[in-house]
N, CA, C and O atoms as a GROMACS GRO file, in nm:
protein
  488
    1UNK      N    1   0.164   1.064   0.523
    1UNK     CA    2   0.295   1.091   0.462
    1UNK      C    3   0.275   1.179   0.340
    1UNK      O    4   0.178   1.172   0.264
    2UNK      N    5   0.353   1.245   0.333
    2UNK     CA    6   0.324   1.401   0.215
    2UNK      C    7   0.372   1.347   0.106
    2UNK      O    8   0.494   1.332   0.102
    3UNK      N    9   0.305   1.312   0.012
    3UNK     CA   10   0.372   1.303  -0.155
    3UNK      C   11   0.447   1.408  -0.180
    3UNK      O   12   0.437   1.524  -0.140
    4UNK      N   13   0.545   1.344  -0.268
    4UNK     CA   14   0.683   1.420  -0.304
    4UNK      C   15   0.685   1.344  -0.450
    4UNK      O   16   0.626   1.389  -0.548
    5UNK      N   17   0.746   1.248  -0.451
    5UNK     CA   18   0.736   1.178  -0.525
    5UNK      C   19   0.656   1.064  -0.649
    5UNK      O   20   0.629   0.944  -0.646
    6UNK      N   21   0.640   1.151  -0.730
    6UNK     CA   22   0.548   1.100  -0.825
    6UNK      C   23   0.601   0.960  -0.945
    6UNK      O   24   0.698   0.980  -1.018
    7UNK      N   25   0.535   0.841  -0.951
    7UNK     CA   26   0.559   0.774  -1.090
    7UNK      C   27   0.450   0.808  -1.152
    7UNK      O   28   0.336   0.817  -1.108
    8UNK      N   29   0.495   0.828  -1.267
    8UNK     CA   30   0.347   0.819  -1.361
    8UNK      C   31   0.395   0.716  -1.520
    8UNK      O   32   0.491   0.722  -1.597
    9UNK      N   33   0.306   0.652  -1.514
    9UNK     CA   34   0.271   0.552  -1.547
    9UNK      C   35   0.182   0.559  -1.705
    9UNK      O   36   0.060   0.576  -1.698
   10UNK      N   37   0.239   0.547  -1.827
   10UNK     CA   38   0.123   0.548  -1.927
   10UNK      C   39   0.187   0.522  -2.067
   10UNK      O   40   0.284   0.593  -2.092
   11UNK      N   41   0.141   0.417  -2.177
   11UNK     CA   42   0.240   0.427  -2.285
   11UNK      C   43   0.245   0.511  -2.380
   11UNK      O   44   0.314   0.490  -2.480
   12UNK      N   45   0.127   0.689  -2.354
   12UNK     CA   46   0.124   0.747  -2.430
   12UNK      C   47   0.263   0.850  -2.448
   12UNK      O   48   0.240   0.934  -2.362
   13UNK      N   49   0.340   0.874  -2.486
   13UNK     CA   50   0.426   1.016  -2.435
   13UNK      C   51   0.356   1.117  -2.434
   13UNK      O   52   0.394   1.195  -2.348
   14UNK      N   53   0.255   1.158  -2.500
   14UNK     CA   54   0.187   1.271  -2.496
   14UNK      C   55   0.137   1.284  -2.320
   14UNK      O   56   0.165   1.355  -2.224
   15UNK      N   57   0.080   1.210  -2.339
   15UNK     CA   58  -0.005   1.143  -2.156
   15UNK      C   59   0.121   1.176  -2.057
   15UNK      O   60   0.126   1.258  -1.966
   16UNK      N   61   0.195   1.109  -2.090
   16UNK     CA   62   0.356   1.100  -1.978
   16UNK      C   63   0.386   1.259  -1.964
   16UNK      O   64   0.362   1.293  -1.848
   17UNK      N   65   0.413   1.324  -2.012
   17UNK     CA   66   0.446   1.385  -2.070
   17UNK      C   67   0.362   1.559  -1.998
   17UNK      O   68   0.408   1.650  -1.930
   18UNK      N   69   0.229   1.533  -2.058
   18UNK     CA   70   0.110   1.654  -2.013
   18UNK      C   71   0.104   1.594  -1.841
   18UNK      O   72   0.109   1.683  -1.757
   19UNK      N   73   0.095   1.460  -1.793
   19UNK     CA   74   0.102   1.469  -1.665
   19UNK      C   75   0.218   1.504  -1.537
   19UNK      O   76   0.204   1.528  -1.417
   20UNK      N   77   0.340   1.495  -1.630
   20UNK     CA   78   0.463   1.507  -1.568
   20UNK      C   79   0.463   1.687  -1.518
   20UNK      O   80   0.488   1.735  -1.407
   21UNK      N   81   0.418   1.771  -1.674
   21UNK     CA   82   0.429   1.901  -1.668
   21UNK      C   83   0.337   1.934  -1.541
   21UNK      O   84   0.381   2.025  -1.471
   22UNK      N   85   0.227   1.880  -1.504
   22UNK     CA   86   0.119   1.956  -1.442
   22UNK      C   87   0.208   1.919  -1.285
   22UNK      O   88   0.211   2.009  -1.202
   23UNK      N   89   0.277   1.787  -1.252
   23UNK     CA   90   0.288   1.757  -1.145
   23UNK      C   91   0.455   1.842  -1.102
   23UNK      O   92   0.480   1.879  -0.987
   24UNK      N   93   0.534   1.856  -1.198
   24UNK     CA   94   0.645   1.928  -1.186
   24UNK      C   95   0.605   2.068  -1.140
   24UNK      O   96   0.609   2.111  -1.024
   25UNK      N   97   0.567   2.130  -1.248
   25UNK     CA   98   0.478   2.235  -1.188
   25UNK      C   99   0.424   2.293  -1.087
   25UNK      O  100   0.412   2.415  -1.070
   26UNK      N  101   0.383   2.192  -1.005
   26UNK     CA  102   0.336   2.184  -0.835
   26UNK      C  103   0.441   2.150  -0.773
   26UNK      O  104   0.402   2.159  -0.656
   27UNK      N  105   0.564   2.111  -0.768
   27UNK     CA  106   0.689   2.115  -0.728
   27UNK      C  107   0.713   1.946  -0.670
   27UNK      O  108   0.803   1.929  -0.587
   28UNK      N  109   0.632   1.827  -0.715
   28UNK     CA  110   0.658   1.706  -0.717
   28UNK      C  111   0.759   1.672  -0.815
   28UNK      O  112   0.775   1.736  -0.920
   29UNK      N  113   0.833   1.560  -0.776
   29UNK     CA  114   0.944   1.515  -0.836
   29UNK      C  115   0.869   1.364  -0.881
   29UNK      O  116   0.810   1.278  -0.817
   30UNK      N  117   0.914   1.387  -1.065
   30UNK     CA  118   0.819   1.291  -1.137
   30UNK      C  119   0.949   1.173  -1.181
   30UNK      O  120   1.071   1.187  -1.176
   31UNK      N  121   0.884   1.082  -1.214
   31UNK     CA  122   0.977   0.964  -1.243
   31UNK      C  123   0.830   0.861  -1.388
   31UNK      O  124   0.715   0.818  -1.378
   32UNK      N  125   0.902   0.865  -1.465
   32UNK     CA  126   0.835   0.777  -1.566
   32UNK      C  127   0.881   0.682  -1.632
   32UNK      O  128   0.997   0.665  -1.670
   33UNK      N  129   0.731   0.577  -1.657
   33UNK     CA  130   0.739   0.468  -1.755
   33UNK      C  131   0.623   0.451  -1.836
   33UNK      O  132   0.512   0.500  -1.813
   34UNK      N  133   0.660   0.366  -1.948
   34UNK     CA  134   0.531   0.312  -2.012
   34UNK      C  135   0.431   0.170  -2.066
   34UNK      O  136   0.360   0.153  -2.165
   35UNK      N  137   0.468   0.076  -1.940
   35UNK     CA  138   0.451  -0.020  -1.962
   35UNK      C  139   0.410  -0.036  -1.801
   35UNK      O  140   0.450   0.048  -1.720
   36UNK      N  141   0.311  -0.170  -1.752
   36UNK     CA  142   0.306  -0.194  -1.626
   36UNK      C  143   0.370  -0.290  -1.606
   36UNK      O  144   0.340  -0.327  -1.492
   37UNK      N  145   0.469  -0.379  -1.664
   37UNK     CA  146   0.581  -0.458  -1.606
   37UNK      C  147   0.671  -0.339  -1.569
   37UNK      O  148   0.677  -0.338  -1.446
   38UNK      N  149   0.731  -0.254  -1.613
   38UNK     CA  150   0.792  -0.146  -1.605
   38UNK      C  151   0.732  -0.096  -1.439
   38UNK      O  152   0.795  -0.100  -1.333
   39UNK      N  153   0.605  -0.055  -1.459
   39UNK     CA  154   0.614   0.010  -1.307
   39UNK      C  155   0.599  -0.065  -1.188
   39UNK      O  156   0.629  -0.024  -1.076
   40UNK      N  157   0.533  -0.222  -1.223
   40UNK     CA  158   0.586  -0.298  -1.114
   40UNK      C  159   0.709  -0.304  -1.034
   40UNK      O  160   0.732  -0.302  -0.913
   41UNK      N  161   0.814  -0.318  -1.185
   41UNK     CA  162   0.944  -0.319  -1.097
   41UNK      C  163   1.013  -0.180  -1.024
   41UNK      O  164   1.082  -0.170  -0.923
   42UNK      N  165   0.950  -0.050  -1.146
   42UNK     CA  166   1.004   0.062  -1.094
   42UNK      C  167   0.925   0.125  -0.946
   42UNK      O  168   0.963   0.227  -0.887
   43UNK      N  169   0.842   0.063  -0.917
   43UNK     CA  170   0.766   0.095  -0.791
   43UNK      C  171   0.866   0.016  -0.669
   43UNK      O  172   0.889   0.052  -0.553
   44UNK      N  173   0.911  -0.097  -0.741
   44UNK     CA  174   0.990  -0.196  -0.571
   44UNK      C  175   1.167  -0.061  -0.565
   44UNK      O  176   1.231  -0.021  -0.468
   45UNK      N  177   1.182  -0.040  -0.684
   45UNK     CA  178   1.320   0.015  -0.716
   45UNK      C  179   1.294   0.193  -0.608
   45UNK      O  180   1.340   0.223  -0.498
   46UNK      N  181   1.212   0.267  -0.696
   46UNK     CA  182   1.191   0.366  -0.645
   46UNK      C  183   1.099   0.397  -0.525
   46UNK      O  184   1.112   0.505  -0.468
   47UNK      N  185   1.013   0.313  -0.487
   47UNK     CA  186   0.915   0.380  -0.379
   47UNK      C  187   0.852   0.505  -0.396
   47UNK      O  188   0.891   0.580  -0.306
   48UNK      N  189   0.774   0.558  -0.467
   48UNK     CA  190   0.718   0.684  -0.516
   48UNK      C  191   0.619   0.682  -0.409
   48UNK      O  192   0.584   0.576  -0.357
   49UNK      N  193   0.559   0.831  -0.364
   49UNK     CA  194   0.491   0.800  -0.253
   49UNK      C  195   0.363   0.807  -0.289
   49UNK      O  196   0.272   0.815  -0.208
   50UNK      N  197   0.339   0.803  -0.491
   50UNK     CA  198   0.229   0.788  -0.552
   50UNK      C  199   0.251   0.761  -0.673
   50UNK      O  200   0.345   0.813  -0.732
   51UNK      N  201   0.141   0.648  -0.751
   51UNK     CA  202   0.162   0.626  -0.856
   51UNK      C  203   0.052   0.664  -0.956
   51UNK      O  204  -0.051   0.605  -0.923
   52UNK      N  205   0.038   0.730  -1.051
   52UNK     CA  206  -0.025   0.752  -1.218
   52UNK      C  207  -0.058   0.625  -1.235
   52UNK      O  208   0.032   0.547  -1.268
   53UNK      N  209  -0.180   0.580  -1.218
   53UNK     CA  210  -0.170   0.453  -1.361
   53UNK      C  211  -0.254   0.468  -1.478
   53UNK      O  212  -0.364   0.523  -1.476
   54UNK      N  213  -0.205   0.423  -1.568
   54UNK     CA  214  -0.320   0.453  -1.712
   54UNK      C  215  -0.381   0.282  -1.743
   54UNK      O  216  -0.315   0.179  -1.727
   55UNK      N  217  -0.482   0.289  -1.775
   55UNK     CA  218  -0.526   0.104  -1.786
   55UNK      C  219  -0.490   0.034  -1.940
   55UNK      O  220  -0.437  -0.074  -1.967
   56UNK      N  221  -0.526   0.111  -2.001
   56UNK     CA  222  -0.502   0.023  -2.189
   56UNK      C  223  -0.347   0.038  -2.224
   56UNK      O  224  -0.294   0.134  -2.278
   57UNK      N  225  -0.292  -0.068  -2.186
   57UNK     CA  226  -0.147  -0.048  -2.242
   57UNK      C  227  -0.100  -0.185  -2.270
   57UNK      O  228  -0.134  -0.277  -2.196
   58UNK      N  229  -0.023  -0.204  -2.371
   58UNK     CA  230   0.027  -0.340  -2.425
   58UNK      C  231   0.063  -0.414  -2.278
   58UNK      O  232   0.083  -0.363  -2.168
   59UNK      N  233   0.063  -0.567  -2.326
   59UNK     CA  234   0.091  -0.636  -2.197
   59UNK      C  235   0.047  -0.601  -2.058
   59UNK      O  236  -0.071  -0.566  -2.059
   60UNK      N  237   0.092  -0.598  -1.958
   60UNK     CA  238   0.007  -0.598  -1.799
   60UNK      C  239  -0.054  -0.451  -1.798
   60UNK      O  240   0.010  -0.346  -1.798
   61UNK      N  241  -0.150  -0.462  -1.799
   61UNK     CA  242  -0.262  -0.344  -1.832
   61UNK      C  243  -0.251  -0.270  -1.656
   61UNK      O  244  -0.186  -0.317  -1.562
   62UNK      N  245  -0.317  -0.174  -1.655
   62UNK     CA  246  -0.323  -0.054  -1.524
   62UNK      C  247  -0.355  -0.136  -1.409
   62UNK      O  248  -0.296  -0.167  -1.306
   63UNK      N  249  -0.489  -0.165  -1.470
   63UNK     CA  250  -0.593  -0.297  -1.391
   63UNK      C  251  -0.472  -0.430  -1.273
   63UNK      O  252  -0.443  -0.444  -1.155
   64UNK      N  253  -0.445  -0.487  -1.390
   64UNK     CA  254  -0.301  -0.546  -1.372
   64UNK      C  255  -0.188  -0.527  -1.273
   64UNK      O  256  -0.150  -0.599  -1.181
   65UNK      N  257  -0.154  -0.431  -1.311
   65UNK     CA  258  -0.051  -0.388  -1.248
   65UNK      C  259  -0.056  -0.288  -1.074
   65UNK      O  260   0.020  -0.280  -0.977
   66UNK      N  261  -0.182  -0.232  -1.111
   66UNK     CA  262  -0.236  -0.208  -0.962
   66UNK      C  263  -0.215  -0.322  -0.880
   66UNK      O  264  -0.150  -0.320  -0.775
   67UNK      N  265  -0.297  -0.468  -0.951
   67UNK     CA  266  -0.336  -0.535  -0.866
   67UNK      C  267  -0.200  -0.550  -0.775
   67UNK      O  268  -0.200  -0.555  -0.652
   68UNK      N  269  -0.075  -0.557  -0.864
   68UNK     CA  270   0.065  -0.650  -0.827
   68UNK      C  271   0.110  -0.606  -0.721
   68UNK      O  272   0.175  -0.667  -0.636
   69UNK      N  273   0.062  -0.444  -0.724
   69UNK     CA  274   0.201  -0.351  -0.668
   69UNK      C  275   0.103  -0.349  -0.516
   69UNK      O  276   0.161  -0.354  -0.407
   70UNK      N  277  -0.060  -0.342  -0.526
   70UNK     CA  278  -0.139  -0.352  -0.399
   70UNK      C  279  -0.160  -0.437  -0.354
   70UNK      O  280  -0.258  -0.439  -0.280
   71UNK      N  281  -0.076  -0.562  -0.372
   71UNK     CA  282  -0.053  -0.743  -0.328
   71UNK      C  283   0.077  -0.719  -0.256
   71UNK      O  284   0.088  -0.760  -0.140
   72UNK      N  285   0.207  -0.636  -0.333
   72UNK     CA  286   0.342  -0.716  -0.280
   72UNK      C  287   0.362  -0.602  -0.107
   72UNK      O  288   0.344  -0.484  -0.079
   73UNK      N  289   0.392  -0.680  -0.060
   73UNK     CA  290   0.441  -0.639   0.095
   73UNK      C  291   0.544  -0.505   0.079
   73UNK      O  292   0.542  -0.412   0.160
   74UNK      N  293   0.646  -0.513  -0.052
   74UNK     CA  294   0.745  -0.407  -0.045
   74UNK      C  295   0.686  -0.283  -0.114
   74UNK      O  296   0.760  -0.185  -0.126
   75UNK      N  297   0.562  -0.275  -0.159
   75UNK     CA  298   0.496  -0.200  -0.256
   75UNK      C  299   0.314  -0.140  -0.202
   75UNK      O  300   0.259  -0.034  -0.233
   76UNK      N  301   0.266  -0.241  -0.123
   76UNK     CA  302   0.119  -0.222  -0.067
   76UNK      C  303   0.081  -0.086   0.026
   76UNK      O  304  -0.031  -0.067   0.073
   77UNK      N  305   0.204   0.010   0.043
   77UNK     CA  306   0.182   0.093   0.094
   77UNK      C  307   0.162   0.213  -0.012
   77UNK      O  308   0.069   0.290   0.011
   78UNK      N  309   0.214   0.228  -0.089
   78UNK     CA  310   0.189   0.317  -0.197
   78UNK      C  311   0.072   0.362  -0.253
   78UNK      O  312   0.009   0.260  -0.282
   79UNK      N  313   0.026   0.434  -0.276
   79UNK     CA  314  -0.132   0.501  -0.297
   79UNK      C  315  -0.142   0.470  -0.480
   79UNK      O  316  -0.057   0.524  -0.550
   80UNK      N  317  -0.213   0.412  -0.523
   80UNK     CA  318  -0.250   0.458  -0.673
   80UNK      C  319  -0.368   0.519  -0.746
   80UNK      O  320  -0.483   0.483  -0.724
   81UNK      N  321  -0.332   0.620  -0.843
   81UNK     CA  322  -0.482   0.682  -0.855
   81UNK      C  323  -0.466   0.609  -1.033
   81UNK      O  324  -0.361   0.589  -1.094
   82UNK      N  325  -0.578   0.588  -1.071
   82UNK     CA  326  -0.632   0.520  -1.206
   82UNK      C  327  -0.684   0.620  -1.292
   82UNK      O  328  -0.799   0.656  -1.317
   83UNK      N  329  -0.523   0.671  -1.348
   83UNK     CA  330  -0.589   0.770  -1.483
   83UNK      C  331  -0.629   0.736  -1.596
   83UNK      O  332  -0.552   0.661  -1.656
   84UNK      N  333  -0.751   0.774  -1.665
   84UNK     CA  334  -0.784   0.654  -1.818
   84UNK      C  335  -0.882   0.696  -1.875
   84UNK      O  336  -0.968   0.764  -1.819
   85UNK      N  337  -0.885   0.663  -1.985
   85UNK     CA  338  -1.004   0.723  -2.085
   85UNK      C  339  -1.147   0.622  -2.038
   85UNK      O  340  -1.266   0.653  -2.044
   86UNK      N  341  -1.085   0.494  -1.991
   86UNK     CA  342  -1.242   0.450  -1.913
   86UNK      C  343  -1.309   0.482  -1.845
   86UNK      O  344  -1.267   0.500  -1.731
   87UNK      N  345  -1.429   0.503  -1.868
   87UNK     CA  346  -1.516   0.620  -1.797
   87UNK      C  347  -1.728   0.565  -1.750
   87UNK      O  348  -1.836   0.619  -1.727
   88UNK      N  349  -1.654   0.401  -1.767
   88UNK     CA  350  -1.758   0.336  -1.696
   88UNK      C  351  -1.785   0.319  -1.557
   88UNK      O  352  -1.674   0.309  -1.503
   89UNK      N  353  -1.872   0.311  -1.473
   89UNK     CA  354  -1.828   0.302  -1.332
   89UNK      C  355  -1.789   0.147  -1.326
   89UNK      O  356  -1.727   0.107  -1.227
   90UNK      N  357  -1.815   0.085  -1.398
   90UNK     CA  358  -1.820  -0.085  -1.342
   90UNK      C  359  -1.629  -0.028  -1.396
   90UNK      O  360  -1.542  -0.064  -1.317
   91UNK      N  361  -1.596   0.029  -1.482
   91UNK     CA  362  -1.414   0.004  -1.433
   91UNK      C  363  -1.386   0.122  -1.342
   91UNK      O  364  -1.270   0.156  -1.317
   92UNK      N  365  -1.471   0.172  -1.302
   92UNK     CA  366  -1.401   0.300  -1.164
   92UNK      C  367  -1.373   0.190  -1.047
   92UNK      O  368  -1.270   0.184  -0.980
   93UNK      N  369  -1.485   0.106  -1.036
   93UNK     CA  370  -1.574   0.009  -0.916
   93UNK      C  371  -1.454  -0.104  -0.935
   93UNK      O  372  -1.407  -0.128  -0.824
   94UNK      N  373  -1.386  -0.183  -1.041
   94UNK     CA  374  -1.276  -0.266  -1.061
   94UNK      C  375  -1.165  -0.229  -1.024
   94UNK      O  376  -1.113  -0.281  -0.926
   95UNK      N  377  -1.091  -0.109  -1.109
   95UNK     CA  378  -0.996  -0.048  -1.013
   95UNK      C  379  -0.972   0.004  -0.901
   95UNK      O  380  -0.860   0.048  -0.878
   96UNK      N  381  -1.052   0.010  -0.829
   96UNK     CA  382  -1.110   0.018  -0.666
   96UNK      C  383  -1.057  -0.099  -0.661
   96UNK      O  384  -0.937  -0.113  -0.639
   97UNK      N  385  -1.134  -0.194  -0.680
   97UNK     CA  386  -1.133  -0.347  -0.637
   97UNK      C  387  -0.972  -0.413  -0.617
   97UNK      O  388  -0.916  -0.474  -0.527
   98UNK      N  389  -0.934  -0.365  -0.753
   98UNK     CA  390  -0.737  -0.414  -0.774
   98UNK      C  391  -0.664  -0.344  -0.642
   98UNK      O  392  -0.581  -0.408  -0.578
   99UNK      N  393  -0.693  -0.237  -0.614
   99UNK     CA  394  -0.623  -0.187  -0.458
   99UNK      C  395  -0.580  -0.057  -0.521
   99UNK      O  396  -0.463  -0.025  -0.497
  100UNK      N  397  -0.680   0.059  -0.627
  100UNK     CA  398  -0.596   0.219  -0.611
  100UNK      C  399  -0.749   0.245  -0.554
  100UNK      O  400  -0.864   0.200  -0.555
  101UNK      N  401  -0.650   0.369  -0.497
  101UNK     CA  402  -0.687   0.450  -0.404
  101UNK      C  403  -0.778   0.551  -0.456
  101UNK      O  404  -0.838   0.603  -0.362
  102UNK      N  405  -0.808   0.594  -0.558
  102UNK     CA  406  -0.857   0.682  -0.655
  102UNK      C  407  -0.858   0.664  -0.795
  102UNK      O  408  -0.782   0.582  -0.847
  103UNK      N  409  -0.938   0.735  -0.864
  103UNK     CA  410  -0.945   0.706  -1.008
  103UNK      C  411  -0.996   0.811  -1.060
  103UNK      O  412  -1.095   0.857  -1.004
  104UNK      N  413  -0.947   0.874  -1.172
  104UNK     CA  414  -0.980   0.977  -1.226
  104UNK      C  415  -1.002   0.941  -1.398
  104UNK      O  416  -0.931   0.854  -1.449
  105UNK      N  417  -1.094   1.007  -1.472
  105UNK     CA  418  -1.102   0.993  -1.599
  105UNK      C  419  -1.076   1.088  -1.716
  105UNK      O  420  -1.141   1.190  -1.732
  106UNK      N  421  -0.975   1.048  -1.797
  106UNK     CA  422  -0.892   1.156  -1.882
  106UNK      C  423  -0.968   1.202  -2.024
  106UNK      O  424  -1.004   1.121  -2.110
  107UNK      N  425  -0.986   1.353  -2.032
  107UNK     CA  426  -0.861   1.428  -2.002
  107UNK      C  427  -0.871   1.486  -1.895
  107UNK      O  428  -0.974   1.543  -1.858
  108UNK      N  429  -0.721   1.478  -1.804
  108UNK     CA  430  -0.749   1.523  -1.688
  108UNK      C  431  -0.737   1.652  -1.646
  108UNK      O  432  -0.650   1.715  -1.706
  109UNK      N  433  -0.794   1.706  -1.568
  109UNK     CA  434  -0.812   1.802  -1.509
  109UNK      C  435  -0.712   1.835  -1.438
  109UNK      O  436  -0.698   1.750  -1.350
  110UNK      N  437  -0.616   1.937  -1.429
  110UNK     CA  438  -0.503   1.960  -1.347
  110UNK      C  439  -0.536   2.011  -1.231
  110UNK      O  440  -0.464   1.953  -1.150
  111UNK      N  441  -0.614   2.095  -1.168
  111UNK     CA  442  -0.691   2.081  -1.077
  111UNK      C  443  -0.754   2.002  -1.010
  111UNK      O  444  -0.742   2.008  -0.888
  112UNK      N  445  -0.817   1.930  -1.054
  112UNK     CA  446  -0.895   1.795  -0.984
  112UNK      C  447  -0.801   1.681  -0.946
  112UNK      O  448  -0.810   1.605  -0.850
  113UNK      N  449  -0.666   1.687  -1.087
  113UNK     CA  450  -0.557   1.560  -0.992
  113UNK      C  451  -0.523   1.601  -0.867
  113UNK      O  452  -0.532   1.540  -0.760
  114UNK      N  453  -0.468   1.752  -0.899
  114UNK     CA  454  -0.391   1.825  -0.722
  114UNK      C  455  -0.444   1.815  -0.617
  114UNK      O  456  -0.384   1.814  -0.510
  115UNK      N  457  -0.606   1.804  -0.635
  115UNK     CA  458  -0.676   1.803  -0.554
  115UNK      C  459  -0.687   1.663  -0.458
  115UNK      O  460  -0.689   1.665  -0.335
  116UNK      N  461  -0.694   1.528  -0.552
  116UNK     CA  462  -0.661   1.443  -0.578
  116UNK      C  463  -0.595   1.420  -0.459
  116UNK      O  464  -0.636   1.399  -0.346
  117UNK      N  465  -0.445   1.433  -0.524
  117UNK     CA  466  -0.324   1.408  -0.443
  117UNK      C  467  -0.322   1.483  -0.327
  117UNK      O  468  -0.245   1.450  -0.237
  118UNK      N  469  -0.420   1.611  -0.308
  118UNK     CA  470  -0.383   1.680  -0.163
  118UNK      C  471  -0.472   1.615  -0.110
  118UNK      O  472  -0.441   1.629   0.008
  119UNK      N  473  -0.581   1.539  -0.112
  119UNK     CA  474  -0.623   1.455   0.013
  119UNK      C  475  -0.599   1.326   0.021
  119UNK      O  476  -0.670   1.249   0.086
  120UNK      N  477  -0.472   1.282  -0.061
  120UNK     CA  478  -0.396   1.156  -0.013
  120UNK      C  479  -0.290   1.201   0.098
  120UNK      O  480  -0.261   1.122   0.188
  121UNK      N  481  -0.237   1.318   0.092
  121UNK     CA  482  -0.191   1.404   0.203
  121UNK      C  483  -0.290   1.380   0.360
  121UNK      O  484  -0.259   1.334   0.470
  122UNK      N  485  -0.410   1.434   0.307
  122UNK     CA  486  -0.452   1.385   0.424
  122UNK      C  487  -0.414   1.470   0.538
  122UNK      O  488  -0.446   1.438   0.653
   0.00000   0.00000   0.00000
């Protein structure tokens, strides 16, 4: 299924913000929040056919909130890639584990996300 639809996910605005531009840009239609209670629910509401997550954020962290959205039945189809300044493999190897699909480490590369997202295309 062809991504169209982007959430991105992060409590920085700067972050929200530099990732929205790069993905608008490529002619995806972006939708944002900054909290992962926030994109839990905005993931059941909207169905994005991909989600941004960032991990260090007040309350339900990236980690977190992956896990929720790659547990619930109305949400487990959705792809997530793990954008973040963590840049250990033991948290590349965890967020794997929570259920995204990819993980990238910021600052990101606008190239390497597109790239990213064109072989969730598939």
């Amino acid at each position: 299924m062809p991504v169209k639809k982007v959430l991105v996910v992060d409590d920085s605005p700067t972050e929200r913000h530099a990732l929205s531009e790069i993905l608008r840009r490529a002619g995806y239609e972006v939708n944002t929040c900054d909290s992962g209670e926030e994109a839990v629910a905005q993931s059941k509401v909207l169905l994005p056919d991909l989600i941004l997550m960032d991990v260090v954020m007040p309350g339900l962290n990236g980690f977190q909130a992956t896990r929720v959205i790659a547990r619930d039945d109305a949400t487990k189809h959705i792809p997530v890639i793990i954008c973040t300044t963590k840049s250990q493999e033991t948290d590349k190897i965890w967020g794997l584990r929570q259920g995204a699909r990819d993980y990238i480490v910021k600052p990101i590369d606008a190239n390497d996300l597109l790239d990213k997202i064109a072989r969730l295309d598939g």
